[in-house]
C-alpha positions as CSV (number, residue, x, y, z in Angstrom):
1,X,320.6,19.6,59.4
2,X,318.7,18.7,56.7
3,X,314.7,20.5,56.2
4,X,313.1,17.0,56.2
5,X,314.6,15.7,59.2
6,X,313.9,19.2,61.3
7,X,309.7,18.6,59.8
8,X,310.2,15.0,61.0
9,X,311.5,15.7,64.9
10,X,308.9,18.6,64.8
11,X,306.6,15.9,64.0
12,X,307.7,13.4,66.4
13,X,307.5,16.8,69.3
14,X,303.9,17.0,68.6
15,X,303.4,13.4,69.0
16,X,305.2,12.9,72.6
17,X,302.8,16.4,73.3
18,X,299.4,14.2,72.1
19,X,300.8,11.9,74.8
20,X,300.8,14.4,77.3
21,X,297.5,16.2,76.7
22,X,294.1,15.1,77.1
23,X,292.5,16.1,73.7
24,X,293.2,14.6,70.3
25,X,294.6,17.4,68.3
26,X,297.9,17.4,68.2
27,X,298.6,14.1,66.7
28,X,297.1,15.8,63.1
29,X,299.9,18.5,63.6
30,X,302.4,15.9,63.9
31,X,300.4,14.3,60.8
32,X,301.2,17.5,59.2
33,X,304.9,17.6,59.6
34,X,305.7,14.1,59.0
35,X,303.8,14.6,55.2
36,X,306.2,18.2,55.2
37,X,308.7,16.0,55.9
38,X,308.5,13.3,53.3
39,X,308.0,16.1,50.8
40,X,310.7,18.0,51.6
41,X,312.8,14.9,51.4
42,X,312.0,14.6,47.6
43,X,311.2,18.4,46.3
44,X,312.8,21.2,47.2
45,X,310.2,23.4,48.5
46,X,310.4,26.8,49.7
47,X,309.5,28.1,53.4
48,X,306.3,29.2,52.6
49,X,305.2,25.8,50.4
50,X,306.1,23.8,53.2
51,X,304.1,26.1,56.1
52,X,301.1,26.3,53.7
53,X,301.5,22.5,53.3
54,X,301.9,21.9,57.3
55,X,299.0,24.1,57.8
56,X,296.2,23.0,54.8
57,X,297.0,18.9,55.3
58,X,296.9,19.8,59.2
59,X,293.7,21.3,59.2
60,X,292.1,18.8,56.7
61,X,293.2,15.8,58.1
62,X,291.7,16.9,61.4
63,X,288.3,18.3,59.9
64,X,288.1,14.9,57.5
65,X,289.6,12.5,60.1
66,X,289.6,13.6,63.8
67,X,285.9,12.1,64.4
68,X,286.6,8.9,62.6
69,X,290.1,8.0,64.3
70,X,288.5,9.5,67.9
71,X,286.0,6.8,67.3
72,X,288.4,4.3,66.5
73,X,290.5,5.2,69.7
74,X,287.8,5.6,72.4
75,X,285.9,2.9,71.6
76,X,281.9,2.2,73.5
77,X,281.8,4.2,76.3
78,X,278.5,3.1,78.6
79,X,277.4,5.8,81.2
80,X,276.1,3.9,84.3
81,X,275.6,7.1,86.9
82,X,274.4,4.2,89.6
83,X,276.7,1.5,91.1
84,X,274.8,-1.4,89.8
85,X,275.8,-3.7,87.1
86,X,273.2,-4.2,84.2
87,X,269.7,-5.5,85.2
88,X,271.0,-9.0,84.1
89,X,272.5,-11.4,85.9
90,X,276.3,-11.2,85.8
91,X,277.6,-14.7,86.9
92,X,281.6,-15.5,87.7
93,X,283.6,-18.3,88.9
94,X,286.1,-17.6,92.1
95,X,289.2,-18.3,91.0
96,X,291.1,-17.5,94.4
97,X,289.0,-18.4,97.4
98,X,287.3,-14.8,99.0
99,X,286.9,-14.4,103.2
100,X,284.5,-11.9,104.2
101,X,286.1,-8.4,104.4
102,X,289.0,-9.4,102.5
103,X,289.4,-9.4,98.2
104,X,289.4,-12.3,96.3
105,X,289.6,-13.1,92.7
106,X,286.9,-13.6,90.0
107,X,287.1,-14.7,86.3
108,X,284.1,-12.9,84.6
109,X,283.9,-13.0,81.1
110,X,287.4,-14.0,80.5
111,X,289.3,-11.3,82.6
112,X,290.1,-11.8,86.5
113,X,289.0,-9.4,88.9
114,X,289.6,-8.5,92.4
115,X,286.1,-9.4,94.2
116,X,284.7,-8.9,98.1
117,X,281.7,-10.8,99.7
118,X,280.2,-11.2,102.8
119,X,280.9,-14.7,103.3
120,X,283.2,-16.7,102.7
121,X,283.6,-18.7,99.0
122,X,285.8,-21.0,98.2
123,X,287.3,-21.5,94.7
124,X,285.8,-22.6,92.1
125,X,282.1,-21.7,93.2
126,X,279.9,-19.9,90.6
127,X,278.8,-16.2,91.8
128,X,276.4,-13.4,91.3
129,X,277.9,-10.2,91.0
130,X,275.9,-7.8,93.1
131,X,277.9,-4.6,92.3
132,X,280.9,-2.7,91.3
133,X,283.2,-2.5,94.8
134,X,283.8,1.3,93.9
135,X,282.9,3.9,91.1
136,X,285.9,2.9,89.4
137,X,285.0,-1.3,89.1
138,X,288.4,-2.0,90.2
139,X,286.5,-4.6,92.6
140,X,283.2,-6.5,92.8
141,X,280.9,-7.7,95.6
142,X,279.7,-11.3,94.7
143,X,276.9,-13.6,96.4
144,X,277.3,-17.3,96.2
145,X,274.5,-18.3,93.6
């Protein structure tokens, strides 16, 4: 087997382990062996040229680039410790009617969401949302405006 194509499936090993772990390190190893690779395809390089290689473009592409693409990848995180939505008033439209004790659907802000009130709505009403259902916002509780 050729020394460019063992660089590449160690490359594509440490990405399918990126997928599997919870920290964002591993996809600059596989970074590292994919550049080994494509080297190694056009110069014949010794053992040693292509660790050192695997090890300096590993370890600079993730002191030069692992804040940057981190940023890229997790995006605005917002910390809300309480329940509540924001002090604002979050308005939705019911886009499947909601009976008290029993989920219906919301359209807020473009996306649909599961959504519980007290009383009973009928579709198309506009709605306040109150609060996040659970500490995950998989649901909302809504009040007829």
């Amino acid at each position: 087997m050729s020394t460019y194509i063992i660089w590449f499936l160690i490359g594509v090993c440490f990405l399918v382990a990126e997928f599997t772990m919870p920290i964002f390190i591993m996809f600059f190893f596989a970074l590292g062996a994919i550049v080994v690779s494509i080297f190694t395809a056009f110069y014949n390089l010794s053992i040693n040229s292509q660790i050192i290689l695997f090890a300096l473009f590993s370890i600079f592409s993730m002191l030069f680039l692992r804040s940057y693409l981190q940023s890229i990848f997790k995006g605005n995180e917002l910390e809300n410790n309480d329940n509540s939505i924001d002090s604002d008033i979050k308005t939705a439209i019911v886009s499947k009617a909601i009976e008290p004790n029993t989920l219906g659907e919301i359209k807020y802000k473009g996306t649909f969401y599961k959504a519980q009130s007290a009383n009973s709505i009928a579709e198309g009403i506009n709605v306040k949302i109150i609060n996040k259902g659970d500490r995950q916002g998989s649901f909302y509780i809504v009040e007829k405006l």
